[in-house]
MIKOL-249609 format. One record per residue (C-alpha): x, y, z; residue number from 1. Coordinates in nm, 4 decimals. Layout:
residues N
<r><u>X</u><v>Y</v><w>Z</w><pos>NUM</pos></r>
...
//
This chain:
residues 252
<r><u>-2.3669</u><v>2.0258</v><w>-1.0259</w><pos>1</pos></r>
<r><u>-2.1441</u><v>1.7746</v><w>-1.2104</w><pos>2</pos></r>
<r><u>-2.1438</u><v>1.7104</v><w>-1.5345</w><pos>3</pos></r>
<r><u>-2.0724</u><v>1.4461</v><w>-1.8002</w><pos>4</pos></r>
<r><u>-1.9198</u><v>1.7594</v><w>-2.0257</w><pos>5</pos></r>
<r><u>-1.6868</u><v>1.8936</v><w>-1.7360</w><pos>6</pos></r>
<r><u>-1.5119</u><v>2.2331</v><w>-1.7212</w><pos>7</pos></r>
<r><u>-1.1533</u><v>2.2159</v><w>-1.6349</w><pos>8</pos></r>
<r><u>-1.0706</u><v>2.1458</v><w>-1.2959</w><pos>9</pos></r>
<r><u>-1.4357</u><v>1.9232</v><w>-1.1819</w><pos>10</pos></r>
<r><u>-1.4371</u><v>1.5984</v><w>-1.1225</w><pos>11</pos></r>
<r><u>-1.4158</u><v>1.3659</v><w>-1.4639</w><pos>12</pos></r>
<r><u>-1.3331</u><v>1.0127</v><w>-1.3198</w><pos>13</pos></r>
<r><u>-1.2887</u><v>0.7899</v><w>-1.0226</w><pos>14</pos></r>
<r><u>-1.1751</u><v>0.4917</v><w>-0.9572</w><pos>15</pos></r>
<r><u>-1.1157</u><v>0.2528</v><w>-0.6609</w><pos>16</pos></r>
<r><u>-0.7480</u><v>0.0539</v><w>-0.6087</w><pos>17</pos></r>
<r><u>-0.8333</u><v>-0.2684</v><w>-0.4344</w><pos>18</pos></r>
<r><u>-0.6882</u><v>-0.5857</v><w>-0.2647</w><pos>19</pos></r>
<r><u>-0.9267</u><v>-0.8196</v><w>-0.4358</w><pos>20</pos></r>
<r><u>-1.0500</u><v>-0.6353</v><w>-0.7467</w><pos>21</pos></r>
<r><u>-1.3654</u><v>-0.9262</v><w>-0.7930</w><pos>22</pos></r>
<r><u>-1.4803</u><v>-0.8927</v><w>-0.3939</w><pos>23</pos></r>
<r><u>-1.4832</u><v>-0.5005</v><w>-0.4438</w><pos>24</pos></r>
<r><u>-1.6702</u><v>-0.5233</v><w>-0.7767</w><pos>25</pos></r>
<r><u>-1.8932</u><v>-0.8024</v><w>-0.6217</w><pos>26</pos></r>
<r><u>-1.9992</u><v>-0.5499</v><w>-0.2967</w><pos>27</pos></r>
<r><u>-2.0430</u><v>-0.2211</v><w>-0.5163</w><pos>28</pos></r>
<r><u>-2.2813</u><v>-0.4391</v><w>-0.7365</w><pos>29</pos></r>
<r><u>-2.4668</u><v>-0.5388</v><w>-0.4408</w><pos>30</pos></r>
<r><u>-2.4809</u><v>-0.1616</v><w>-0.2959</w><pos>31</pos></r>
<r><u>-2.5467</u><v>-0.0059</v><w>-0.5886</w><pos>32</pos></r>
<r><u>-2.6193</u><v>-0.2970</v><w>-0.8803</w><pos>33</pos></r>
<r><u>-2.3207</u><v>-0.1941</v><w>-1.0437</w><pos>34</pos></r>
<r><u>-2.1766</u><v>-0.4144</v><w>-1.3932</w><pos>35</pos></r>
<r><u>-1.8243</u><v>-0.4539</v><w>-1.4575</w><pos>36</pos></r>
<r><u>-1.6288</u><v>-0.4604</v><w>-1.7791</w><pos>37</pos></r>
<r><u>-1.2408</u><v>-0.5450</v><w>-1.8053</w><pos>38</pos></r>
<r><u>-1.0946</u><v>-0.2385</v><w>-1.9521</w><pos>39</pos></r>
<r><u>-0.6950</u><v>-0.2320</v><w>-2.0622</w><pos>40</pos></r>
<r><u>-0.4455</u><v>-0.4624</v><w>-1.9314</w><pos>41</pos></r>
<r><u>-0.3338</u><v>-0.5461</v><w>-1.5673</w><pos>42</pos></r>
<r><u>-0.7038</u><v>-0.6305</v><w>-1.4427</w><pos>43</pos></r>
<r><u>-0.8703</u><v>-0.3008</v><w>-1.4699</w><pos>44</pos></r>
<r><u>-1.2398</u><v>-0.2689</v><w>-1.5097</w><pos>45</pos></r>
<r><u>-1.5103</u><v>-0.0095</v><w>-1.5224</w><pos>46</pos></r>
<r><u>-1.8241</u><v>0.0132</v><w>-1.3463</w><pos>47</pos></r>
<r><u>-2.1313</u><v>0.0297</v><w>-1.5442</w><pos>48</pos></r>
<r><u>-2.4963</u><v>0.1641</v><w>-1.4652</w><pos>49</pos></r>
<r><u>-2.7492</u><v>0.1167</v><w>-1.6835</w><pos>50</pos></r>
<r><u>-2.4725</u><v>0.0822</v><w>-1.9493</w><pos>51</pos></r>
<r><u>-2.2866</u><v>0.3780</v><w>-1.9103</w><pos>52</pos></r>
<r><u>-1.9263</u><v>0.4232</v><w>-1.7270</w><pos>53</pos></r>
<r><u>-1.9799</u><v>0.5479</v><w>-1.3879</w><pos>54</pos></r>
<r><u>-1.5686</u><v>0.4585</v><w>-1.2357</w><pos>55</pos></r>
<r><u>-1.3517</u><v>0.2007</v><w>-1.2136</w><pos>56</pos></r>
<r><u>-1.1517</u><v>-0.0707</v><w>-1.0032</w><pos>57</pos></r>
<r><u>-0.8087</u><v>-0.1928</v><w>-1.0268</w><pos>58</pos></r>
<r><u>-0.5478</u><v>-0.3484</v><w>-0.7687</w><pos>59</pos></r>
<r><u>-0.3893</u><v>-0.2310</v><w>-0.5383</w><pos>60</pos></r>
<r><u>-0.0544</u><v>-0.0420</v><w>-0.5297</w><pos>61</pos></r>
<r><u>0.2049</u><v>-0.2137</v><w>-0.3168</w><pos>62</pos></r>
<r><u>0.2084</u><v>-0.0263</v><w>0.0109</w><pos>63</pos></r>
<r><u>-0.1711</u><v>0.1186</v><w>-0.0472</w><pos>64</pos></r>
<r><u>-0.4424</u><v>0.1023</v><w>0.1431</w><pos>65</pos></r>
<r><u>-0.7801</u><v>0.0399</v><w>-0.0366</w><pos>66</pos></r>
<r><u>-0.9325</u><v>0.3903</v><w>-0.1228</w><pos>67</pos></r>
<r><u>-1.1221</u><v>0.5874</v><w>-0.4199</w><pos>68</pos></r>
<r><u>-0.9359</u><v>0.8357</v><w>-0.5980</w><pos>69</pos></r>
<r><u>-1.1163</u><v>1.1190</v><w>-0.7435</w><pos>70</pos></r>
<r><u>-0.9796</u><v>1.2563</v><w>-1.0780</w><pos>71</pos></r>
<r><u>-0.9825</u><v>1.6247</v><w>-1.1822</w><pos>72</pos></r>
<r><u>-1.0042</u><v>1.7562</v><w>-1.5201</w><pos>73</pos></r>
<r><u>-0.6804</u><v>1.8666</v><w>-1.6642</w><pos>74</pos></r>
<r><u>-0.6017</u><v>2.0163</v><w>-2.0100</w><pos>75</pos></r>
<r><u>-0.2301</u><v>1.9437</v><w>-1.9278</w><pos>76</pos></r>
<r><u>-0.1752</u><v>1.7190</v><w>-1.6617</w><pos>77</pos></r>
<r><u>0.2112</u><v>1.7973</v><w>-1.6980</w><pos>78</pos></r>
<r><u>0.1153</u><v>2.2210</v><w>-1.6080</w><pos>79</pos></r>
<r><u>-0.1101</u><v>2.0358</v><w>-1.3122</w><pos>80</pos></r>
<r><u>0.1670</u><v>1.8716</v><w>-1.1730</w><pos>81</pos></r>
<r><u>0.3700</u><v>2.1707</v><w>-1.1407</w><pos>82</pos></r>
<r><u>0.1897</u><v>2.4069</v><w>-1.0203</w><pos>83</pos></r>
<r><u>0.1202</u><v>2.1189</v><w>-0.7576</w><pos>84</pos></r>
<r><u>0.4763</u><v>2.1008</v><w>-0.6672</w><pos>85</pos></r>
<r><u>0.4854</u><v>2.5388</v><w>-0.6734</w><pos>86</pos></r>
<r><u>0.1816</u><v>2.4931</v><w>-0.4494</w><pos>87</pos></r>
<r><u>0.3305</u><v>2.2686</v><w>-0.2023</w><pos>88</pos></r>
<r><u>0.1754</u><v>1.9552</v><w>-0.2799</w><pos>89</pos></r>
<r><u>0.3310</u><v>1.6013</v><w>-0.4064</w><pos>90</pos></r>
<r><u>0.3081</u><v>1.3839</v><w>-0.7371</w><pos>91</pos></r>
<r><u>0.2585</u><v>1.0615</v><w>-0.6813</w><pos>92</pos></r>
<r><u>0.2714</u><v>0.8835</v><w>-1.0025</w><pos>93</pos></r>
<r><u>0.4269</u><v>1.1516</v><w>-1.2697</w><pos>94</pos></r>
<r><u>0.1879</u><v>1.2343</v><w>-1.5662</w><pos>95</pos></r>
<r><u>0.1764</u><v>0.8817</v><w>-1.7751</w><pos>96</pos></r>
<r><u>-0.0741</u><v>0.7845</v><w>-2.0971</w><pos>97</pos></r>
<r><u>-0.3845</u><v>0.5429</v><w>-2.0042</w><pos>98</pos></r>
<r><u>-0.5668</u><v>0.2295</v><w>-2.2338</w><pos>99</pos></r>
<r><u>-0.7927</u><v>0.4480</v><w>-2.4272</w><pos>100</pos></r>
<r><u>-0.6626</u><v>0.7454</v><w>-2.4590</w><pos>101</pos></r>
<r><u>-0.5510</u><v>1.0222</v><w>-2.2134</w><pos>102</pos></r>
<r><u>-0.3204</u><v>1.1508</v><w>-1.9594</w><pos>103</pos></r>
<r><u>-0.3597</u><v>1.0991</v><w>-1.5774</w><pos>104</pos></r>
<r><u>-0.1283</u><v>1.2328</v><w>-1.2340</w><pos>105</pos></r>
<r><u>-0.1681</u><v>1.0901</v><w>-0.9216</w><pos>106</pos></r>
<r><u>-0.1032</u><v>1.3719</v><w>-0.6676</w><pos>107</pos></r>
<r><u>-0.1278</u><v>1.4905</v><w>-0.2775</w><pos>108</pos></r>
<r><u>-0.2495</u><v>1.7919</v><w>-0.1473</w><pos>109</pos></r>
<r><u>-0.0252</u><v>1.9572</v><w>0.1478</w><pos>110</pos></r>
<r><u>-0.2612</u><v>1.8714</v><w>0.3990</w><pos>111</pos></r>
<r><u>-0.2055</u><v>1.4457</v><w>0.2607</w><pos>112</pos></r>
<r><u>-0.5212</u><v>1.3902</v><w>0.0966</w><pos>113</pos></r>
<r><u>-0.4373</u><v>1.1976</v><w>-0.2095</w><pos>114</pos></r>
<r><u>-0.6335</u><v>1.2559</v><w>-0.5807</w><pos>115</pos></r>
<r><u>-0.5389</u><v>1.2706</v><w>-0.9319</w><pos>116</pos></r>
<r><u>-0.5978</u><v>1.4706</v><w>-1.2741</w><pos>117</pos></r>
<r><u>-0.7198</u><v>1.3370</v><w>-1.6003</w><pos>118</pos></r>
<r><u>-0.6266</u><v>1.4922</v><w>-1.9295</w><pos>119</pos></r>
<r><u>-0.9614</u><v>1.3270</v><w>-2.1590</w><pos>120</pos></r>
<r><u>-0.8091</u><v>1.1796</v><w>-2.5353</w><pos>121</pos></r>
<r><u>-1.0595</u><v>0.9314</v><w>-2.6856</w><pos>122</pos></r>
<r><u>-1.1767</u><v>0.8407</v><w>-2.3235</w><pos>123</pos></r>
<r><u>-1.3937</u><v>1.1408</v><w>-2.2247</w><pos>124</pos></r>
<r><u>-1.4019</u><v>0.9956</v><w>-1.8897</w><pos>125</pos></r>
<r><u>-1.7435</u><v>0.9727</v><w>-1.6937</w><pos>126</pos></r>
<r><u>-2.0819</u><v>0.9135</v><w>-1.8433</w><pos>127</pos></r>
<r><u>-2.3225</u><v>0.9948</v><w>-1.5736</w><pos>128</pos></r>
<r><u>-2.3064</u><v>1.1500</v><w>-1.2871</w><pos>129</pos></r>
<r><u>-2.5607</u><v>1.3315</v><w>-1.0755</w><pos>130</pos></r>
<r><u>-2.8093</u><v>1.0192</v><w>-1.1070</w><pos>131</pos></r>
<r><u>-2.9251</u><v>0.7371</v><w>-0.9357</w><pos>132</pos></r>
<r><u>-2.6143</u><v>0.4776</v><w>-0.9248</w><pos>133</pos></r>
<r><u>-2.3425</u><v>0.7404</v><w>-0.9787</w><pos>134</pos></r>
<r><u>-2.1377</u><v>1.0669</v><w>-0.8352</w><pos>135</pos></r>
<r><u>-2.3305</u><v>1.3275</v><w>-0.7119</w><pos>136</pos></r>
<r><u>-2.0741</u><v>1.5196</v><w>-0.5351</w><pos>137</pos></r>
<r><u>-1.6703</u><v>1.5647</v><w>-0.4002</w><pos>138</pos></r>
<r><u>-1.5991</u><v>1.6348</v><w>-0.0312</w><pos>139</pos></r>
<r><u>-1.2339</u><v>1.6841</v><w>0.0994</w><pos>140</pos></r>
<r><u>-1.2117</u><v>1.6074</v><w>0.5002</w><pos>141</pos></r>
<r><u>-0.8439</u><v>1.8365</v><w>0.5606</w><pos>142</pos></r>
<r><u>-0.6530</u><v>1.9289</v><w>0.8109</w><pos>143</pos></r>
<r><u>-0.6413</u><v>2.2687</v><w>0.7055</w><pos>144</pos></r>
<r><u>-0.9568</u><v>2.3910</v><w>0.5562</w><pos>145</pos></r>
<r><u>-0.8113</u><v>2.7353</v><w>0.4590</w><pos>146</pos></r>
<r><u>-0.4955</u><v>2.5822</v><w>0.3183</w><pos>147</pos></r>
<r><u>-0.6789</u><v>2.3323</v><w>0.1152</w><pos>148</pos></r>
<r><u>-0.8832</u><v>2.6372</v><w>-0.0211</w><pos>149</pos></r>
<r><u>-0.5676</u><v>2.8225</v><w>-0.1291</w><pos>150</pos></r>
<r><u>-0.3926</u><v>2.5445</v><w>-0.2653</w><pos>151</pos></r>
<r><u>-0.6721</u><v>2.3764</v><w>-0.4703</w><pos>152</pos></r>
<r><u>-0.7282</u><v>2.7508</v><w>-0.6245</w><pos>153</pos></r>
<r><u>-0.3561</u><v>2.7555</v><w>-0.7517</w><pos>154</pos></r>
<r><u>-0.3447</u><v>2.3499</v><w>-0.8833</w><pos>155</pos></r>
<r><u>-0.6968</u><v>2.3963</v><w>-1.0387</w><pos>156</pos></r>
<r><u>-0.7965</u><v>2.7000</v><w>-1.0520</w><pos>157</pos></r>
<r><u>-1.0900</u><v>2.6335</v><w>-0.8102</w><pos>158</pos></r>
<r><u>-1.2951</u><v>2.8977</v><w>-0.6660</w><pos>159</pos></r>
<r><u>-1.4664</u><v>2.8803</v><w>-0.2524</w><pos>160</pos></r>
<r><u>-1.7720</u><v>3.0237</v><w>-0.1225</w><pos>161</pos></r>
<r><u>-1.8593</u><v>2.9853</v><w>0.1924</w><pos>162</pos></r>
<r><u>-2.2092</u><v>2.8703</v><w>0.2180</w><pos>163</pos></r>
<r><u>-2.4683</u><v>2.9184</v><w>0.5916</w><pos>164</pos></r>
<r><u>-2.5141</u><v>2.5685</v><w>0.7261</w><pos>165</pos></r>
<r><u>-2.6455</u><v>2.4780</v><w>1.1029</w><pos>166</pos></r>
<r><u>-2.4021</u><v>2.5612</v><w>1.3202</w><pos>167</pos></r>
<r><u>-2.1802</u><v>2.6900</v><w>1.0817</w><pos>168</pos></r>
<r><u>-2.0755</u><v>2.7451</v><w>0.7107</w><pos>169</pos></r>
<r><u>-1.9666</u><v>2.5001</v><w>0.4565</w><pos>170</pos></r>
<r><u>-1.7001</u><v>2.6000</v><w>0.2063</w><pos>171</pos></r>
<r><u>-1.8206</u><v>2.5076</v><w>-0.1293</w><pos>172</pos></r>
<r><u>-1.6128</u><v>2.4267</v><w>-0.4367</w><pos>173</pos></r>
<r><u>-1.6803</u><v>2.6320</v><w>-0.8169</w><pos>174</pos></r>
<r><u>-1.4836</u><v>2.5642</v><w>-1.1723</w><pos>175</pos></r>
<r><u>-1.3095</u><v>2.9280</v><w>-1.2154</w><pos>176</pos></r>
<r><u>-1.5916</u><v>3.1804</v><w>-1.2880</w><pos>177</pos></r>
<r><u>-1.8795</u><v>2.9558</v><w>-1.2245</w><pos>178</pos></r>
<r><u>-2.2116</u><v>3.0018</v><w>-1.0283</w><pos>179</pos></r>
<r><u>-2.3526</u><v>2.7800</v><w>-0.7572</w><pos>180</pos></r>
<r><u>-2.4965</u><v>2.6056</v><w>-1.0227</w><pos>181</pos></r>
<r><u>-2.1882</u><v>2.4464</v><w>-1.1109</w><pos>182</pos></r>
<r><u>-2.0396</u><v>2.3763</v><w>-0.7513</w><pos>183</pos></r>
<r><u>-1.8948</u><v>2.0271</v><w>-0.7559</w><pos>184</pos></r>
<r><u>-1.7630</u><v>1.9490</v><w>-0.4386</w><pos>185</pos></r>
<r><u>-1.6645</u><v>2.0927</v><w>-0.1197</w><pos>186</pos></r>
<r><u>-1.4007</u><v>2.0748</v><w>0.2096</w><pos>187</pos></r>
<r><u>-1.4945</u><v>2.0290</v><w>0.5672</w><pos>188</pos></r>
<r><u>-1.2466</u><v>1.9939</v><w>0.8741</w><pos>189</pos></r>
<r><u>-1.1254</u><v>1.6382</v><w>0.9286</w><pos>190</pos></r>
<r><u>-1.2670</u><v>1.4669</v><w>1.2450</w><pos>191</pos></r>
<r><u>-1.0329</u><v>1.3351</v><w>1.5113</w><pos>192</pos></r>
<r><u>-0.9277</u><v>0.9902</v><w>1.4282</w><pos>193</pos></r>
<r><u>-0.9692</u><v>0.9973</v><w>1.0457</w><pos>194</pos></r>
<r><u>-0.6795</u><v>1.0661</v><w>0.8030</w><pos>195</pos></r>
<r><u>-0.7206</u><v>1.3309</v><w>0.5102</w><pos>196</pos></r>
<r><u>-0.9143</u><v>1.2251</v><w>0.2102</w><pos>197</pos></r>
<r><u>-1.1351</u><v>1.2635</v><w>-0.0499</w><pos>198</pos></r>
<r><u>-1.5113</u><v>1.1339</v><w>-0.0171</w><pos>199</pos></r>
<r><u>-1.6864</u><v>1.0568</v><w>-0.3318</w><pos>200</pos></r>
<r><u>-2.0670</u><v>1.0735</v><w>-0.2373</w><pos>201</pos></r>
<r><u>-2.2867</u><v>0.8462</v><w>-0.4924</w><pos>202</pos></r>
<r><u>-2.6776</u><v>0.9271</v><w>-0.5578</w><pos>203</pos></r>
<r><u>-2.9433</u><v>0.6442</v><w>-0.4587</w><pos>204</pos></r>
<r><u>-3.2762</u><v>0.6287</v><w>-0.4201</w><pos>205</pos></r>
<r><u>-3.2753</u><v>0.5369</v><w>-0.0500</w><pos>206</pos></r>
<r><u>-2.9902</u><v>0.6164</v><w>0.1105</w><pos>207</pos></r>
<r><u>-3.1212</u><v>0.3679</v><w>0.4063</w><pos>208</pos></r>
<r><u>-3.1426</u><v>0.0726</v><w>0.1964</w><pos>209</pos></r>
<r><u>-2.7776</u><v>0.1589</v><w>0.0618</w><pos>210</pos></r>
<r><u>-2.6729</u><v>0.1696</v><w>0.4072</w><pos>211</pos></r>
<r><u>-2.8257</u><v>-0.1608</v><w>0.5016</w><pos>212</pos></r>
<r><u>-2.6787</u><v>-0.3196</v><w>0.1507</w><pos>213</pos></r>
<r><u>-2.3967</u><v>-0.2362</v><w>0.2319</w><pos>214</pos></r>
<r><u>-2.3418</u><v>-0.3336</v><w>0.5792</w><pos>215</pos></r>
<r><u>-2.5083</u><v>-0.6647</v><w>0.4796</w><pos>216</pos></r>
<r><u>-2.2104</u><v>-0.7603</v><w>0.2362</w><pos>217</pos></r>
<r><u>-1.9086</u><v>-0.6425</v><w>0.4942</w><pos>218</pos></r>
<r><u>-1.9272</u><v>-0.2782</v><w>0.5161</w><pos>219</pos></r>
<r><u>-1.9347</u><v>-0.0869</v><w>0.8187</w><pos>220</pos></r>
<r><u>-2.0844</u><v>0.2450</v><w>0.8864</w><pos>221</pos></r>
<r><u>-1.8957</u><v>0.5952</v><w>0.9703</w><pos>222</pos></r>
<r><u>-2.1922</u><v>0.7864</v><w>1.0133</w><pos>223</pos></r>
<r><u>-2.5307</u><v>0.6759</v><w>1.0659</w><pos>224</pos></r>
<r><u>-2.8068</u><v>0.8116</v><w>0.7601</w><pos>225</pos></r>
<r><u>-2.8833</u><v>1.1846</v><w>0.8342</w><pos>226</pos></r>
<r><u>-3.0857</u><v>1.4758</v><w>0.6966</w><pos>227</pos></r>
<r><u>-2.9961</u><v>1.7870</v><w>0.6361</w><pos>228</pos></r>
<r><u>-3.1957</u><v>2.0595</v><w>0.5439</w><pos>229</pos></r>
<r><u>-3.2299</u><v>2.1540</v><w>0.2128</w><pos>230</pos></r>
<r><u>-2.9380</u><v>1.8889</v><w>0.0587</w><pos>231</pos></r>
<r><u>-3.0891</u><v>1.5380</v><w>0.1550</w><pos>232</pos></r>
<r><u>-3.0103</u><v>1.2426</v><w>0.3378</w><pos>233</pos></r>
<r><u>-2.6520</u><v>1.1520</v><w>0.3365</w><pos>234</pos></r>
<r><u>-2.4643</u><v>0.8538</v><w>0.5683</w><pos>235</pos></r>
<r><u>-2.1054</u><v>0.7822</v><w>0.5015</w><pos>236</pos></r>
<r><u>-1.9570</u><v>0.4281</v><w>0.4912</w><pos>237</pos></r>
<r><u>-1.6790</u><v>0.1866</v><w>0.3926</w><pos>238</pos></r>
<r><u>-1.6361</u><v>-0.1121</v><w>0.2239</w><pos>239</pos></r>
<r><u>-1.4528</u><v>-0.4254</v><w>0.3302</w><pos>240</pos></r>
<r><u>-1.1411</u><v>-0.3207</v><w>0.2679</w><pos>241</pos></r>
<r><u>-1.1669</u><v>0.0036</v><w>0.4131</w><pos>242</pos></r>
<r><u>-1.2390</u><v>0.2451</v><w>0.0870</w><pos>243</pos></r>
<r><u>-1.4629</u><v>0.5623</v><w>0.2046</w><pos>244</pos></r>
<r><u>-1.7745</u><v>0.6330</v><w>0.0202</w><pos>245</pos></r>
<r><u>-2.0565</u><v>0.8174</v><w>0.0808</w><pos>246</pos></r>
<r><u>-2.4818</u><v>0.7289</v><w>-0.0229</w><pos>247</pos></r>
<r><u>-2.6964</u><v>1.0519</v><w>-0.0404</w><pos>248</pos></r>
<r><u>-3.0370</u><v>1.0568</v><w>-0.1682</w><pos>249</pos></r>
<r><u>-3.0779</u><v>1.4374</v><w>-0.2547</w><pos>250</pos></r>
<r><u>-3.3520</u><v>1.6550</v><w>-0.1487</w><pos>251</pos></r>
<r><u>-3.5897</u><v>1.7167</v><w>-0.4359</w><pos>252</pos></r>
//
């Protein structure tokens, strides 16, 4: 489960590099009634719920296509960035100070699935998570399920269970030494057609109405709402530009 106190390595931010910063905030309000606040220079702003920081938006980088970027939690984002390069992976944006306090890289894994690490200062990052309105979980579609495994495990010190599933097994995702209490994410094969990535999946209430919400203001539909046993119902998406996300309303 994530938390708002994560252990190294889980998931402590996100944020979203768009086109048109207002038209993103302006759907992800509609979808999931989302506030924004401008946060540090160059147009960056946060995404509230409820009044507490649940990611971000900024523009784009030239050359980028619209996407969310998952961040990790570092205690030295300039260690994370080597072992990256030991591991076989790439840095992106070499480890830089944020607005607020901190320390972010932007990396890629072997397999081309971009995220980043965040090194907390007087920005602790996220403020909820798990709830209604906010990240509930971390999915990497790869190439190379059994690479990603072994390469995560060396950047971040993750460990992988595989867990039964219909059909199947699903590899999921631990801090170093935890339980499946603490699982935060997981990696599944990527489908023909789709490029590597990183799927943030956000709670709601009615993963339906998110669907329809969304599709209403622009976005289109990867996969239809579905239910599966024992973890909810889950339907991915994207948003007018293109950005993956993913609505799940969890099984009780």
């Amino acid at each position: 489960m994530l938390t708002t106190n994560p252990a190294p390595g889980t998931p402590n931010w996100l944020d979203i590099g768009s086109p048109d910063p207002d038209r993103t905030a302006a759907f992800y309000t509609g979808v999931f009634g989302w506030e924004t606040r401008s946060f540090g220079p160059g147009g960056y702003a946060v995404f509230l719920y409820e009044g507490k920081t649940v990611g971000a938006v900024g523009t784009l980088d030239e050359g980028a296509s619209s996407a969310w970027t998952i961040y990790f939690h570092s205690p030295d984002v300039t260690s994370t960035a080597r072992a990256t390069r030991e591991a076989g992976g790439h840095v992106r944006l070499e480890p830089v100070d944020v607005p607020g306090g901190g320390r972010l890289v932007q990396l890629t894994d072997p397999g081309g699935a971009e995220f980043a690490a965040f090194q907390p200062g007087a920005n602790a990052g996220l403020e909820l998570v798990t709830e209604p309105g906010s990240l509930a979980w971390t999915e990497l579609h790869s190439p190379e399920p059994d690479t990603a495994r072994a390469f995560y495990r060396a950047v971040l010190g993750w460990d992988a269970t595989d867990m039964p599933m219909a059909g199947g097994h699903y590899t999921v995702f631990t801090p170093a030494g935890g339980d499946e209490g603490s699982s935060f994410g997981g990696v599944a094969q990527l489908q023909e057609g789709h490029s590597p990535h990183w799927l943030p999946y956000f709670e709601v209430l009615d993963a339906d109405r998110a669907v329809a919400d969304s599709t209403s203001q622009g976005g289109t539909v990867v996969m239809p709402p579905t239910d599966y046993e024992g973890v909810g119902r889950m339907a991915w998406l994207a948003d007018p530009f293109g950005a993956r996300f993913a609505v799940i309303t969890s099984s009780a």
